[in-house]
C-alpha positions in Angstrom: 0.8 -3.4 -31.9 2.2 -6.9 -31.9 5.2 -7.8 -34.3 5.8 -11.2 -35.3 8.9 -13.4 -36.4 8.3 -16.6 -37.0 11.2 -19.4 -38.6 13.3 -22.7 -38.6 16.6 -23.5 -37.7 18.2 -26.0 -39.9 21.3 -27.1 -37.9 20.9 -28.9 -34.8 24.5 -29.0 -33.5 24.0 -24.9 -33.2 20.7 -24.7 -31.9 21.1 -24.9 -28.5 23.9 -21.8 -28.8 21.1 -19.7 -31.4 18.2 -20.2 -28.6 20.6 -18.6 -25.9 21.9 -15.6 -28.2 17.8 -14.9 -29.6 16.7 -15.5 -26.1 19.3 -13.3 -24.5 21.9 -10.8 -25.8 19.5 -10.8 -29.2 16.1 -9.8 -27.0 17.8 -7.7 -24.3 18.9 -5.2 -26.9 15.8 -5.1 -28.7 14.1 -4.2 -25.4 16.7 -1.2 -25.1 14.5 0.5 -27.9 12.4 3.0 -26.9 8.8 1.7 -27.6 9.8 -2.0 -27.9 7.4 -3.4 -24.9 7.6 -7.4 -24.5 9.1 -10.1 -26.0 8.7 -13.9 -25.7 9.5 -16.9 -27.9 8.0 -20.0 -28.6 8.9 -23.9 -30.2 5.5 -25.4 -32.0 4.6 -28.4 -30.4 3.7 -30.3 -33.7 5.8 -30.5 -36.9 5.5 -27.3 -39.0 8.0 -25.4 -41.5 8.5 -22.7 -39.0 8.6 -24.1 -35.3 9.8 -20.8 -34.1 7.6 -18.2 -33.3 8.7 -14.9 -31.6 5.8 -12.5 -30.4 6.3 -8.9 -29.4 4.9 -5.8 -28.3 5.4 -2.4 -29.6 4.1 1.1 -29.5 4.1 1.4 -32.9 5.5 0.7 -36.3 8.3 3.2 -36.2 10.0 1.1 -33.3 11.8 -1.0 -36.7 13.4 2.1 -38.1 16.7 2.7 -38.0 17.5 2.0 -34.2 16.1 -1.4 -35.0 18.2 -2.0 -37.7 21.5 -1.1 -35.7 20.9 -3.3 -33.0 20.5 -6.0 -35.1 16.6 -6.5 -35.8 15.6 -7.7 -38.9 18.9 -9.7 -39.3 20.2 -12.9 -37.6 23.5 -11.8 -37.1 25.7 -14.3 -38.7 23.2 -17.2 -37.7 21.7 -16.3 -41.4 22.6 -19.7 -43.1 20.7 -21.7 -40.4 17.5 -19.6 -40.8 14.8 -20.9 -43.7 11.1 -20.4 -43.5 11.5 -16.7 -42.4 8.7 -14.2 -42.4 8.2 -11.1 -39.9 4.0 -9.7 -39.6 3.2 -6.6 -38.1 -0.5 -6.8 -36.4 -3.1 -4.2 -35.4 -5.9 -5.3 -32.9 -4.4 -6.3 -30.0 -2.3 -3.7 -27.9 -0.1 -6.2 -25.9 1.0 -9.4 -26.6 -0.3 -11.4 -23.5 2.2 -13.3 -21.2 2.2 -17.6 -21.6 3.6 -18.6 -18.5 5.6 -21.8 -18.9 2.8 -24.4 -18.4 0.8 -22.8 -20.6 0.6 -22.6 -24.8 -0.2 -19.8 -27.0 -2.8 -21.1 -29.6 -2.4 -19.2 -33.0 -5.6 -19.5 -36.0 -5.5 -17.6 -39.2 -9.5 -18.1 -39.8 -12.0 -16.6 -37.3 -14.2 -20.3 -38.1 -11.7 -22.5 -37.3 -11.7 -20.6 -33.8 -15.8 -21.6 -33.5 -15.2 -25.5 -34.2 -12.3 -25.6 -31.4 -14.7 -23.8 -29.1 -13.3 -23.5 -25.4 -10.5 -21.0 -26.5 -11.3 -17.0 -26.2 -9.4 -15.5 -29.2 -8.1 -12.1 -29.8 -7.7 -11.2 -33.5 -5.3 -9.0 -35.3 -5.0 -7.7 -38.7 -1.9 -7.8 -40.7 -1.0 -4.0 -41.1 3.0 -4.4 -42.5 6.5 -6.2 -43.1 5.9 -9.2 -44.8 2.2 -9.6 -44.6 1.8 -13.4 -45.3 -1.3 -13.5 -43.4 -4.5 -11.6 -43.9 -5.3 -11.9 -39.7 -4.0 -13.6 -36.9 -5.6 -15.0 -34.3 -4.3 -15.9 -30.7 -5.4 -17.2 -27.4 -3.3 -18.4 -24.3 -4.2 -22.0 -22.7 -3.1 -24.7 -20.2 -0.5 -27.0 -21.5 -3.3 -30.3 -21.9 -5.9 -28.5 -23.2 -3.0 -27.4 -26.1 -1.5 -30.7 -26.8 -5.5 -31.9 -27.1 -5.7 -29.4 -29.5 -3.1 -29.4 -31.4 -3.6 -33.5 -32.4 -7.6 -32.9 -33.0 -7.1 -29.8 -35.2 -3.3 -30.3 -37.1 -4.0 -28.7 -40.2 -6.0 -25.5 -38.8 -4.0 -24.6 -35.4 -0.7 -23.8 -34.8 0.5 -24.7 -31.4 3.5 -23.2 -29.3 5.3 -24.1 -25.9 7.3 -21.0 -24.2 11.1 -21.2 -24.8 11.4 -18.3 -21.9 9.1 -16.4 -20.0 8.0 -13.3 -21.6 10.5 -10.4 -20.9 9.6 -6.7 -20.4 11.5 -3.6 -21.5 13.1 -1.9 -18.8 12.6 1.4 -20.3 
């Protein structure tokens, strides 16, 4: 089951402290939870309303129960004012949210024929089963950093791009 977070940051002088409390302290208790898998975030690498994308794996849908809630999921702990665009997906279809190495780009579609006219790219697709459900489906695929900045400039208004902020971590449960 993959969860997704996905949002903007709206003051600059902060963002450089909010990347290294999400990325760190943030994550690292998340992946304290019993059934809370991986975790890796990303930065679009094209304008968009939400440049952030966060991508994780859990077991299932009971992981954002009340454990969640006390270690501070589903909030941004005081960092609330500087977050807009905000919207959390939970996804059936794909068991584990694949690993984008740093040189790499993780390629997200929401229509199964925009992933035929890009062609090259091997998608897996998931369908929206909770939270917030802006999506109907989700597509993603993992590719080399050229072949995702070629991408994202041929196909702006269809394909969401994303450069790793951190390599993915795993829980050490």
């Amino acid at each position: 089951m993959i969860y997704t977070v996905e949002c903007a940051f709206t003051d600059a002088a902060r963002e450089d402290e909010w990347n290294i409390h999400y990325s760190g302290e943030k994550l690292d208790n998340l992946l304290r939870l019993p059934g809370w898998l991986t975790s890796q975030r990303f930065r679009a690498m094209m304008p968009m309303a939400a440049p952030y994308f966060a991508m994780h794996t859990l077991r299932d849908q009971d992981v954002l129960g009340r454990q969640y809630t006390s270690v501070g999921g589903g909030v941004f702990g005081g960092w609330e004012g500087c977050i807009t665009n905000w919207c959390r997906n939970l996804f059936a279809g794909i068991d584990e949210a694949p690993a984008v190495e740093i040189d790499s780009c993780l390629l997200v579609l929401e229509d199964h024929a925009d992933a035929r006219r890009l062609g090259g790219a091997a998608f897996g697709w998931m369908e929206s089963c909770g939270l917030d459900r802006s999506v109907p489906r989700l597509g993603i695929a993992v590719a080399d950093r050229a072949t995702g900045e070629t991408l994202a400039a041929a196909h702006p208004a269809t394909l969401r791009v994303y450069e790793p902020i951190m390599a993915r971590k795993v829980s050490p449960l």
